[in-house]
Phi, psi and omega in degrees: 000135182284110123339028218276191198271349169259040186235347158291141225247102202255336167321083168315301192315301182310315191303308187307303183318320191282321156305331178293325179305291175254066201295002176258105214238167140243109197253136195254154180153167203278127165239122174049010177122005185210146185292168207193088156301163167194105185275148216177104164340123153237154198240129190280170167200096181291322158312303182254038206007068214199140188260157200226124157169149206245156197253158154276126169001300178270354156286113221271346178310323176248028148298315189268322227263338181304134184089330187302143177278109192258171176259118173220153190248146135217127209262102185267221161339115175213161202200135187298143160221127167296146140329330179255011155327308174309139210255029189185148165286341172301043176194154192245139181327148152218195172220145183273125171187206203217125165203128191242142185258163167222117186229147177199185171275166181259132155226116153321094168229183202236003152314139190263311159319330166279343165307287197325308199313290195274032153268306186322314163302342188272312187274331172324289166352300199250353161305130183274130173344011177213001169290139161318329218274122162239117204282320167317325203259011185265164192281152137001297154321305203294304198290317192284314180299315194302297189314312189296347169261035162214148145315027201325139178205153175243145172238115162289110221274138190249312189236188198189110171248104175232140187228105165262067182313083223221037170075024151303017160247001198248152165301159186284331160316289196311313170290045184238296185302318203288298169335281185321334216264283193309000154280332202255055185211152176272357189290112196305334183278345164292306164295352202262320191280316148359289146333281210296320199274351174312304200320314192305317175263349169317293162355283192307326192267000000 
């Protein structure tokens, strides 16, 4: 991913955050000879660096992908920012936003226990505090019968590419106006970059 340097994000803790934040990915690798996507919840497992999430069966993608050096994308906030935003006409749109790359190998697994572990993590995680739902309380059977039709796999992560663009070339008046504009919307990914670029000059002073 082009990087430039104020716009890289160097922080581990903050990178980890925004995947847990934003756990819903895209992971790239080669199928038959062709690039080949597939979006899919994945779970971080920081102690072993290594990301946890299952294929649906029949998507023939992690037949080819074990051992591959793969891609996962995660894509947080982003936001259109106008020009005329701006305290002069001399400019032209771009756009704000977040994104962390990962890459690493796939290993397929077949432990049944390691199964269960990350489907468990997975519906805690996204189950709201106050739900009934417990993956323990479903019968054994019901869950083992469920498993075969997916394809559990760990990616051990090798690098780590993170970007947060967020108008760090532009003077801090101007990410000010930009800030005021994207406040003043209802669009959730405008406040969240909004958000982001307070932190950002807060940083900064």
């Amino acid at each position: 991913m082009y990087i430039p340097k104020q716009f890289k994000i160097d922080d581990e803790e903050v990178i980890y955050d925004f995947i847990e934040k934003y756990g819903f990915a895209t992971l790239f690798s080669q199928h038959k000879g062709e690039p080949y996507a597939t979006h899919l919840p994945l779970m971080l497992n920081k102690s072993e660096n290594a990301l946890y999430g299952h294929f649906a069966r029949p998507n023939e993608q992690w037949k080819d992908a074990e051992n591959q050096q793969v891609l996962v994308i995660f894509q947080g906030p982003h936001c259109y920012i106008s020009p005329s935003w701006y305290e002069t006409t001399k400019a032209v749109p771009t756009w704000n936003y977040v994104s962390i790359h990962l890459y690493g190998k796939i290993e397929i697994i077949e432990d049944e226990k390691v199964i269960f572990d990350s489907l468990n993590d997975l519906v805690n995680k996204y189950e709201s505090t106050d739900s009934p739902y417990n993956l323990n309380d479903v019968e054994p059977d019901f869950i083992k019968g469920m498993s075969k039709g997916i394809v559990a796999f760990r990616i051990k992560i090798t690098k780590i590419e993170a970007k947060a663009k967020l108008s760090q070339n532009h003077p801090v008046e101007r990410q000010e106006l930009i800030i005021k504009h994207l406040e003043n919307t209802f669009q959730q990914d405008n406040l969240q970059v909004a958000s982001l670029m307070k932190k950002n000059l807060k940083k900064c002073k």
